[in-house]
C-alpha positions as CSV (number, residue, x, y, z in Angstrom):
1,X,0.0,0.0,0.0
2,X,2.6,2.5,1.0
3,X,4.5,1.5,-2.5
4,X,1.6,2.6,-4.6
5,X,1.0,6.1,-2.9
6,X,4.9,6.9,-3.1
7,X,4.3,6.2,-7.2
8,X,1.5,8.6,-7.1
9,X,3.0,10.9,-5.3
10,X,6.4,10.6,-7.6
11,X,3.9,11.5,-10.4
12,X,4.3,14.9,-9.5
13,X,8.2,15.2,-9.3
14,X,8.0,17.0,-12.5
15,X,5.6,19.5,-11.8
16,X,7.5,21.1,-9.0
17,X,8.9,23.7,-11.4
18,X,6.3,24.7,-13.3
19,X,6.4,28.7,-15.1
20,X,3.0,29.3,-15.4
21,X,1.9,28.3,-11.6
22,X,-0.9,26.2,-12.2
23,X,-2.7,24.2,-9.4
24,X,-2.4,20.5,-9.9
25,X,-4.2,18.2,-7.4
26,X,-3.0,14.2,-7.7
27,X,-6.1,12.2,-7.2
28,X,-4.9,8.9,-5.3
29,X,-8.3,6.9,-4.6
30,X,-8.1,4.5,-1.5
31,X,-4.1,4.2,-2.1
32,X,-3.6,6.1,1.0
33,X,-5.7,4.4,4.1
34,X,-3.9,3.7,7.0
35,X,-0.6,5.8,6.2
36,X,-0.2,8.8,8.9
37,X,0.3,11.6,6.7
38,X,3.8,12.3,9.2
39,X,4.9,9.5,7.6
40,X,4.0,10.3,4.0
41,X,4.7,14.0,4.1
42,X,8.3,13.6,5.0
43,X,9.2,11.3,2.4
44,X,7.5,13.2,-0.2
45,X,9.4,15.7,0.3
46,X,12.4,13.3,0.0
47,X,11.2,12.1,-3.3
48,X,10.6,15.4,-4.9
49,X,14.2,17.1,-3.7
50,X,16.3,13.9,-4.9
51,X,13.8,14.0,-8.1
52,X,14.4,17.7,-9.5
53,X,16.8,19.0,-6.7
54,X,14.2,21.4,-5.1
55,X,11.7,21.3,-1.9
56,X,8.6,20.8,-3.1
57,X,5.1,19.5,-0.8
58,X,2.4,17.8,-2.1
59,X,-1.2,16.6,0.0
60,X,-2.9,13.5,-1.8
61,X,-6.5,14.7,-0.6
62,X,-7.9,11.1,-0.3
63,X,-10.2,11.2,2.5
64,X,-11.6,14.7,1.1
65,X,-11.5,13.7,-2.5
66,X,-13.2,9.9,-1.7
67,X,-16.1,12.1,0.4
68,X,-17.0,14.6,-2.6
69,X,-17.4,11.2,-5.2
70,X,-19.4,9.4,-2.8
71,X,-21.3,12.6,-2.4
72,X,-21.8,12.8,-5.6
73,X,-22.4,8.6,-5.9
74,X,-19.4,8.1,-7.7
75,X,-17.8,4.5,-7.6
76,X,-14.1,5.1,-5.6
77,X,-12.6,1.5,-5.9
78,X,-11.7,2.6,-9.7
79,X,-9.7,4.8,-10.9
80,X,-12.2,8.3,-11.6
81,X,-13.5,9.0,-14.9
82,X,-12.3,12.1,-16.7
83,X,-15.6,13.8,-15.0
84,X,-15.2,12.7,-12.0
85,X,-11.9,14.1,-11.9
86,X,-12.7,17.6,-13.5
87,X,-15.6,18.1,-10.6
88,X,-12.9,16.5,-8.0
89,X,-10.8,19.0,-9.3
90,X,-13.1,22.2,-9.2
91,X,-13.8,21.3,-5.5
92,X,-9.6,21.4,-4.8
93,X,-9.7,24.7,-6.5
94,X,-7.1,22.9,-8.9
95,X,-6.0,24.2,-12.6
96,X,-5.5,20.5,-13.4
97,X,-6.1,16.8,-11.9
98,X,-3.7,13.9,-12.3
99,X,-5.8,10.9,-11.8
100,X,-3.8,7.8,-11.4
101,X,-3.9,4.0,-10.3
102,X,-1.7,0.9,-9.8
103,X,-2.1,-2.4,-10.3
104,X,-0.3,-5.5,-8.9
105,X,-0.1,-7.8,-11.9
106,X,1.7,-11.1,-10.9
107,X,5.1,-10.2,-9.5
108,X,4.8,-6.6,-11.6
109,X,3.5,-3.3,-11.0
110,X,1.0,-1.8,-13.8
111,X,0.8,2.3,-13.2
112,X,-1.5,4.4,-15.6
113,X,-2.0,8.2,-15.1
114,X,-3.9,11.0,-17.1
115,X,-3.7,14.8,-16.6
116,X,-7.0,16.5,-17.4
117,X,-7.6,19.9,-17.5
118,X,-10.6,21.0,-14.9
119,X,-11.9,23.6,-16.8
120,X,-13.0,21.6,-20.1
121,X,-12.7,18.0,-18.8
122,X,-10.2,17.5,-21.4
123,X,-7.6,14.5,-21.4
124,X,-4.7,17.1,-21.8
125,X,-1.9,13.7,-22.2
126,X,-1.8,10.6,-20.2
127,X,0.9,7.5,-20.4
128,X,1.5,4.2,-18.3
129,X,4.2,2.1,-17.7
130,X,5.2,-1.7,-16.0
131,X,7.9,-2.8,-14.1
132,X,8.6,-5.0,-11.6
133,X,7.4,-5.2,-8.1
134,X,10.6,-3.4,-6.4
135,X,10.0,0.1,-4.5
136,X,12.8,1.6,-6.8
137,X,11.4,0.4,-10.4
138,X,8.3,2.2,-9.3
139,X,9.3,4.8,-8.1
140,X,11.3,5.5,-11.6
141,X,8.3,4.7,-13.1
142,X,6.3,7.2,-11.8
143,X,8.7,10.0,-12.2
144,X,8.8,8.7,-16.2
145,X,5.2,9.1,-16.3
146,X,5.2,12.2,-14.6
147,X,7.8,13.7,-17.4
148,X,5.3,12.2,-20.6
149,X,2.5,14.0,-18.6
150,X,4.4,17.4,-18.1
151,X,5.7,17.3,-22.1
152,X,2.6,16.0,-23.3
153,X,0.6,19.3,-21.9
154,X,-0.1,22.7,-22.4
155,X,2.5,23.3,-19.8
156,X,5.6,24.7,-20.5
157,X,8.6,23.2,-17.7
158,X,11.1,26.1,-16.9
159,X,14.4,26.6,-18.1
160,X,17.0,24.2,-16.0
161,X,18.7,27.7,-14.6
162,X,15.4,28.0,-12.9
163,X,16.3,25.6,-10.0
164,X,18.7,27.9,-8.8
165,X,16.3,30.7,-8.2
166,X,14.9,30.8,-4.4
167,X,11.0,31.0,-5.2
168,X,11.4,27.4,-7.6
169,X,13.7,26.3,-4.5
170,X,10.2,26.2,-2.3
171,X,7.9,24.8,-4.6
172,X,6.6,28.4,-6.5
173,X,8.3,29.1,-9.7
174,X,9.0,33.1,-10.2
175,X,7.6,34.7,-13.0
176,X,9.5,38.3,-12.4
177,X,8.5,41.4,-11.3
178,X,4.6,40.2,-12.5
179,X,4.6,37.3,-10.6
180,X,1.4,37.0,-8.5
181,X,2.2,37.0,-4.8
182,X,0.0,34.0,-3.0
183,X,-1.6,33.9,0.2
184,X,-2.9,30.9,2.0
185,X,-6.1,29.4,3.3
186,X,-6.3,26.5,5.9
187,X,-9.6,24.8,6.8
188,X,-10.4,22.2,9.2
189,X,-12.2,20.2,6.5
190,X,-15.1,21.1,3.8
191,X,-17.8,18.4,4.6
192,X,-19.6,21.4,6.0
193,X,-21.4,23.5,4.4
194,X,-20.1,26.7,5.3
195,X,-16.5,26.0,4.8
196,X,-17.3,25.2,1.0
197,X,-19.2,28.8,0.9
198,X,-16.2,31.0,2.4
199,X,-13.6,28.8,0.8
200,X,-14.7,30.2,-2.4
201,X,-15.6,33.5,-2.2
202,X,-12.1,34.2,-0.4
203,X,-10.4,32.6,-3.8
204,X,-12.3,34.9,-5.5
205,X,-12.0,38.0,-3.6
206,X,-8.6,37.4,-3.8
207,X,-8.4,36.6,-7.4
208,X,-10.2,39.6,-8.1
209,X,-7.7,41.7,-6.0
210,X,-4.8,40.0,-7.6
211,X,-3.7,37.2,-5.5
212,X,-3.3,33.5,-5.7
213,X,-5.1,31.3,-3.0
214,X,-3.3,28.2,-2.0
215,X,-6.2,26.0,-0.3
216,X,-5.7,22.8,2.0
217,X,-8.6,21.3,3.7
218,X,-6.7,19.4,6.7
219,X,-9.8,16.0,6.8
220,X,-10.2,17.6,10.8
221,X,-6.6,16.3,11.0
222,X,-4.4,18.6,13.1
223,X,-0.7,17.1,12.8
224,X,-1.9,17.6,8.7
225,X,-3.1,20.8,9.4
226,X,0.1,22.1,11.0
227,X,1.8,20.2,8.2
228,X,0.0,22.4,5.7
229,X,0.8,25.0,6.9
230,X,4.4,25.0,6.8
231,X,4.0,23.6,3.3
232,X,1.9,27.2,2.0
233,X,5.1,28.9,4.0
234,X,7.3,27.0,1.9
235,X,5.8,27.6,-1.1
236,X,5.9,31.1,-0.7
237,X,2.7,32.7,1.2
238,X,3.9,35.2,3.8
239,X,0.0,35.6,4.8
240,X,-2.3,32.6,6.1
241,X,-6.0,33.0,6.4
242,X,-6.1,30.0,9.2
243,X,-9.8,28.0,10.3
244,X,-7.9,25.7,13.4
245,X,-9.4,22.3,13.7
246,X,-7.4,22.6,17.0
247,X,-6.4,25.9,18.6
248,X,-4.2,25.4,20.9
249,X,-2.2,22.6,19.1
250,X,-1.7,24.6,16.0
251,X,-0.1,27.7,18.2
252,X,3.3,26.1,17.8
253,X,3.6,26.3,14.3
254,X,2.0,29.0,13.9
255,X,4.6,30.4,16.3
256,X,7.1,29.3,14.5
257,X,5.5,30.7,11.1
258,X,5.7,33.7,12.6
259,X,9.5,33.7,13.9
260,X,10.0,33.4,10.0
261,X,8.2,36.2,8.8
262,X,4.6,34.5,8.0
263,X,1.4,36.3,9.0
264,X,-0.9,34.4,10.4
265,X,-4.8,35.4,10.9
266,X,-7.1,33.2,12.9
267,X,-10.5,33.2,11.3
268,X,-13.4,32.5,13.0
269,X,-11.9,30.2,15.6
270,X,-9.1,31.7,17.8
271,X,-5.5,30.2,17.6
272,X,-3.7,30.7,21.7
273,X,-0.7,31.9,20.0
274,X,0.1,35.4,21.0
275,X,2.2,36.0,17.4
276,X,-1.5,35.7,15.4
277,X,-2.1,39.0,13.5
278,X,-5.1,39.3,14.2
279,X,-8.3,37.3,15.2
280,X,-11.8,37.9,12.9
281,X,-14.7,35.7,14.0
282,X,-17.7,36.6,15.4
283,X,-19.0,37.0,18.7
284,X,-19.1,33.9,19.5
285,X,-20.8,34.2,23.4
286,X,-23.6,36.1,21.8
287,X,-23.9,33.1,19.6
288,X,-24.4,30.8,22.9
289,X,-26.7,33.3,24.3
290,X,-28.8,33.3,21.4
291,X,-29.8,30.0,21.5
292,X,-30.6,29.8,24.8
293,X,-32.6,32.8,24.8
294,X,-34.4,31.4,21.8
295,X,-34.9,27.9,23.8
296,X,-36.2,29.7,26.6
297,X,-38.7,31.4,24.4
298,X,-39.6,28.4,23.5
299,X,-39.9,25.8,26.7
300,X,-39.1,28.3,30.1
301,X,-38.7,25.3,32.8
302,X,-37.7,21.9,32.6
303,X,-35.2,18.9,31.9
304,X,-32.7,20.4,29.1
305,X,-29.8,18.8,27.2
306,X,-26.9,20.3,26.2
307,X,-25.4,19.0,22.9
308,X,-21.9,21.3,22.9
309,X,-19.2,20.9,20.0
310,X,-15.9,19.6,19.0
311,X,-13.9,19.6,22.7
312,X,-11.2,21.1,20.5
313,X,-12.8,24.4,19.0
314,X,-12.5,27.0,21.3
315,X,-15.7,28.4,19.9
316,X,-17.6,25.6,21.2
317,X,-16.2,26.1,24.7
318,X,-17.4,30.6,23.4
319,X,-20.8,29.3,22.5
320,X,-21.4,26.8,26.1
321,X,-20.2,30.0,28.1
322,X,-23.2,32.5,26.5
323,X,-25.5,29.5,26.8
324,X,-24.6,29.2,30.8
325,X,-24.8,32.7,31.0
326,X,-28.5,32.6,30.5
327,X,-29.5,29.0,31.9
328,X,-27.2,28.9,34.8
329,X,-29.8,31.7,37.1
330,X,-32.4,29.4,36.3
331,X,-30.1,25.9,37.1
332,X,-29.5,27.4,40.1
333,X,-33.2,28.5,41.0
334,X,-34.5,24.8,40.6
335,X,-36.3,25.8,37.7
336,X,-34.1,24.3,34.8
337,X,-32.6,21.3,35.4
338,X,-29.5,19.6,33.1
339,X,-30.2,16.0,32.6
340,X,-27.4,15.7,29.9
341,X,-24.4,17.6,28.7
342,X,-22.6,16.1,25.4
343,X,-19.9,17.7,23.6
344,X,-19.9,16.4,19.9
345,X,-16.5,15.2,18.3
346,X,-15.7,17.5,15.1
347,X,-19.1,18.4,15.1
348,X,-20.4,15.6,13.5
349,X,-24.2,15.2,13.0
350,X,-23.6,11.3,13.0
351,X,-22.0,11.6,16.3
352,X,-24.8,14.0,17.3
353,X,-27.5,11.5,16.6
354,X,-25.8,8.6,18.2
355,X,-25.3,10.5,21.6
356,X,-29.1,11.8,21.1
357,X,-30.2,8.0,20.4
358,X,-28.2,7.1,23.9
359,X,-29.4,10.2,26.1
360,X,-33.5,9.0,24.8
361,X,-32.2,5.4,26.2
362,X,-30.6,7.0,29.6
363,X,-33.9,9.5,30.2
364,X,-36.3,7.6,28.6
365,X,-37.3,10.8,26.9
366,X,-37.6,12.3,29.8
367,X,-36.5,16.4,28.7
368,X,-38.0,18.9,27.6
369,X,-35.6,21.0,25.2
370,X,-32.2,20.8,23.7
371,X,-29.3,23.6,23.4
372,X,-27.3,22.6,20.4
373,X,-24.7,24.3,19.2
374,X,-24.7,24.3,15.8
375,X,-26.9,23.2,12.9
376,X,-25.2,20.0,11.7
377,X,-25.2,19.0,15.4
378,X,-29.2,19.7,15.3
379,X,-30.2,17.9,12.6
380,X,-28.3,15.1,13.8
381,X,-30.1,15.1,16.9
382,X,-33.3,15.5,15.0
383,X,-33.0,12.0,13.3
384,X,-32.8,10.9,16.8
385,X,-35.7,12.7,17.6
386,X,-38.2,12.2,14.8
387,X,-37.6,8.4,15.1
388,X,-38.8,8.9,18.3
389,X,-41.7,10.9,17.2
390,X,-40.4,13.9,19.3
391,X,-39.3,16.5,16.5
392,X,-41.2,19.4,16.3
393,X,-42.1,19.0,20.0
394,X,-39.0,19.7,21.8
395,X,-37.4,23.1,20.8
396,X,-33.6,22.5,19.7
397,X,-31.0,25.0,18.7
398,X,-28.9,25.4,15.7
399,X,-26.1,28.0,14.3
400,X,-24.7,29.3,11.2
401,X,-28.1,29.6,9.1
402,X,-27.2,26.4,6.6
403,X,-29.9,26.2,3.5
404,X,-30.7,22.7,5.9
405,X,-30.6,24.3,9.2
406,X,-32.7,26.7,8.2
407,X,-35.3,24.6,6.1
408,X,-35.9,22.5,9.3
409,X,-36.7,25.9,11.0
410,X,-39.9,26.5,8.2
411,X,-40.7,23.1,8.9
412,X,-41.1,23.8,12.3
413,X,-38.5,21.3,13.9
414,X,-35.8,23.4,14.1
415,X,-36.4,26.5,16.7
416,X,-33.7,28.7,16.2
417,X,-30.7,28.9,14.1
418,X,-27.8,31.4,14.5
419,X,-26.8,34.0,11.4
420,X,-23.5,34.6,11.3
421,X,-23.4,36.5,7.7
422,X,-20.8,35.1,6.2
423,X,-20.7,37.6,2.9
424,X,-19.6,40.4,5.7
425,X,-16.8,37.9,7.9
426,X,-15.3,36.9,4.4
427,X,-13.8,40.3,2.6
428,X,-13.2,41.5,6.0
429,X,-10.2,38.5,6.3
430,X,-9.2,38.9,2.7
431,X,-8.9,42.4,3.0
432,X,-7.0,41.9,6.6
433,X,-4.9,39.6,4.8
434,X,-4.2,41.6,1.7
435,X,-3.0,44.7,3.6
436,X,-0.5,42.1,5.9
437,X,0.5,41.1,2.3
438,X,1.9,44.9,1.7
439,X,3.0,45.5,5.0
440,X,-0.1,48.0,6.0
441,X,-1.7,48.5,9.5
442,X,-5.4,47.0,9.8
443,X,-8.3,49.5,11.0
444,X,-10.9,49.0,13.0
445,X,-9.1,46.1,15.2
446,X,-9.5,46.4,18.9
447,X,-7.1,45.0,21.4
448,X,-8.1,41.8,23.5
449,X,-5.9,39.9,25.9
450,X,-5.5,36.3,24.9
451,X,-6.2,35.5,28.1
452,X,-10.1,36.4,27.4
453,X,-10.6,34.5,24.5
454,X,-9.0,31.1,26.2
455,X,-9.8,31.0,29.0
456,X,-6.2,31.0,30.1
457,X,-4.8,33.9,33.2
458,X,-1.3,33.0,31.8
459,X,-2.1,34.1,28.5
460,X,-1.7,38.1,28.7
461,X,-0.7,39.4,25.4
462,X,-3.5,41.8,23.4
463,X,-4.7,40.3,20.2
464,X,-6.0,42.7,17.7
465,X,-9.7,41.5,17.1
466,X,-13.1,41.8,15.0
467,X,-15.8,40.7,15.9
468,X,-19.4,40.7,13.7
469,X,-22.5,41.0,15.1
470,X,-25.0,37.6,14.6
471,X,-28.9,37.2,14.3
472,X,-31.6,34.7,15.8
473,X,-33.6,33.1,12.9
474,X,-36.4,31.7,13.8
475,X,-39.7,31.0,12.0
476,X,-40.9,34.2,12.5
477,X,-38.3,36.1,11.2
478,X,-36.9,33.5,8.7
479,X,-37.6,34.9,5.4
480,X,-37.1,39.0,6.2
481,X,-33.6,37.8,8.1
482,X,-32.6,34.9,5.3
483,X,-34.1,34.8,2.6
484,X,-35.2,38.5,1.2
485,X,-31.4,39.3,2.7
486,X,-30.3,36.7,-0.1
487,X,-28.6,34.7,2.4
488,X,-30.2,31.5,1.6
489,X,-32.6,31.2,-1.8
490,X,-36.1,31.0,-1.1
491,X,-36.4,27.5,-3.2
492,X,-34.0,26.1,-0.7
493,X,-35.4,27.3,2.2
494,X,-39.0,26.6,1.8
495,X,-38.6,22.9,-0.4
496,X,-41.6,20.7,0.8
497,X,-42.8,23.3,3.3
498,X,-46.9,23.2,3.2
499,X,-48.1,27.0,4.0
500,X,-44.9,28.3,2.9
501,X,-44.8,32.8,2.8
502,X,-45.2,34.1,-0.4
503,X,-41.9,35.3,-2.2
């Protein structure tokens, strides 16, 4: 297993030095499982330098590239079609896809690989080769391929002389004084909804403005994530727009990042690194005291349930201290009463629904409402529920306003979700991360001690932060706050709702 993803990721060798920068995601299907990515990453790297004599990085997306064909009910124990691999590709934010597979035939490997060009779905050139079952052979194999693939296509390889020059040295070849300067965006993942959204409208805000984006999506992986991020570094960015999966393990690198000149902004979720440039989210104990308000609207007294996030965001920890803020006068009063309190790992609604389908067991359905903190976590819960025959009758919370989330709230299951507009957090980073880019102050940032945002007395050093206001949604409000706002399209929101507004 390990042989076959060092030949796909040999494919590549070629394309380390490429003039016209063009994206190029390698589409290894399954040939990955079970290989830490600390392992891989490092010998990678290995592979590339003694390849072309330069440092290059390369992350074969599998987990996040097998997710979007299933998604899309694609078979994944084959190699992709050229489709498949053009829509794989547009996901990745890729220029091109190299879609590749080996085969064990008898005591012989068989490798075949195509590069196809996103945009048209075009075969651009493609070869194969066989050789025997030895890690070398393959290995020379691939990088043969990789060659046919690089001359076979539109792009042009740069001039040997190149190597020499310090931006081809990391991975980014230099096109001169015009050369587009590139700035880097880390998520946790992009299986939620959200992600996808600001993910690309920051690559085309900063498009627009001029820049390249380099994108990773870390699979909720944080060793990969920090690995990521020292790869963008390396290939040039000197500004990261960064989504932790884990804030306080990620402060680190990101201190080190910034020992080396790298910028780094913590978006949305904070990073407990005092060298961040700045911190843009939104305000995130609002969020928690939203909900509970909103629950409370809903169902006053009672036996509630708590259903927090991932134990490793620091927003979920934001969101469970505005929620206690309002319950915990009434906790202490006798007149609410917490009969369960979950925190869901990486915010998963299949995680969410099993922990609802236990809590049901443990109370015998004995509660009355449910403070969830986000959307995903909701509607996980709500298959829980509605199984039980209890959705629509116990109020539950949500966040973030997804076209799901809120199309639960119009059909009355849902009772709140959480606004946090997006289309204003978004440019506000980019533009944050533009001026970093030419060395210019950023208005409108206040000062907040670290200390305040984790939850840490230690932690005294004044962060420069932004933070956007958010909304309640609920049925009542739904289409003025959504849908005429053009947050959410009215089609989404209101599919298979009986007694829907008019438009």
């Amino acid at each position: 297993m390990k042989k076959k993803s060092l030949a796909l990721l040999a494919l590549l060798a070629p394309l380390v030095a490429l003039s016209a920068l063009p994206k190029i995601a390698v589409l290894d299907i399954g040939a990955q499982k079970g290989i830490d990515p600390s392992v891989i990453v490092p010998i990678t790297e290995t592979i590339m330098e003694e390849a072309v004599g330069v440092r290059a990085y390369v992350v074969l997306d599998r987990a996040y590239i097998e997710q979007i064909l299933k998604e899309q009910e694609f078979d994944t124990s084959a190699m992709v079609n050229d489709t498949q691999a053009a829509q794989a590709g547009q996901f990745l934010g890729a220029d091109y896809v190299i879609a590749g597979k080996v085969q064990m035939l008898g005591d012989s490997y068989f490798l075949v690989a195509k590069m196809i060009e996103v945009r048209t779905g075009v075969i651009v050139s493609q070869s194969s080769a066989r050789g025997d079952g030895k890690l070398t052979a393959l290995l020379d194999m691939a990088q043969a391929i990789g060659k046919k693939l690089v001359a076979g296509s539109p792009i042009q390889p740069l001039a040997p002389a190149a190597a020499a020059n310090p931006a081809a040295e990391s991975g980014v070849a230099s096109a001169g004084p015009a050369a587009r300067a590139s700035i880097g965006l880390s998520f946790p993942e992009f299986g939620a909804q959200r992600w996808q959204r600001e993910r690309d409208e920051m690559i085309r805000i900063l498009k627009a403005a001029g820049y390249d984006a380099i994108v990773q999506g870390a699979n909720m992986d944080t060793k990969l994530q920090a690995d990521q991020l020292t790869a963008m570094a390396a290939q040039g960015a000197k500004v990261l727009i960064v989504v932790p999966q884990d804030g306080r393990a990620l402060a680190p690198t990101v201190d080190e990042l910034s020992a080396q000149g790298v910028r780094v902004i913590a978006y949305d979720r904070i990073i407990s690194s005092p060298n961040i440039a700045a911190y843009i989210s939104f305000d995130n104990v609002e969020v928690g005291r939203n909900q509970a308000r909103a629950i409370l609207a809903a169902k006053g007294t009672g036996n509630f349930v708590l259903l927090g996030g991932a134990p490793t965001d620091n927003n979920a920890k934001l969101f469970r201290q505005g929620q206690m803020e309002i319950l915990q006068p009434l906790v202490d009063s006798g007149k609410v009463k917490i009969v369960a309190d979950r925190w869901v790992e990486n915010w998963d609604p299949n995680n969410a629904r099993r922990m609802m389908e236990e809590i049901i067991a443990s109370t015998k359905g004995r509660f009355d409402a449910i403070v969830a903190s986000n959307d995903g976590t909701a509607l996980g819960a709500l298959v829980a529920l509605r199984a039980k025959g209890l959705a629509g009758k116990v109020p539950i919370s949500g966040q973030d306003a997804t076209d799901a989330g809120c199309n639960s709230v119009a059909r009355g299951e849902l009772t709140v979700t959480i606004l946090k507009d997006i289309r204003k957090l978004v440019p506000l980073a980019c533009d944050a991360a533009i001026r970093l880019q030419k060395g210019e102050p950023l208005p409108g940032l206040a000062p907040l001690p670290l200390a305040a945002l984790i939850g840490d007395p230690n932690a005294t050093m004044p962060i420069p932060c932004l933070f956007l206001q958010t909304f309640a949604v609920t049925k009542d409000n739904l289409k003025p706050l959504v849908v005429d706002s053009g947050y959410q399209s009215y089609e989404t929101v209101y599919a298979g709702v009986k007694g829907a507004p008019p438009r």
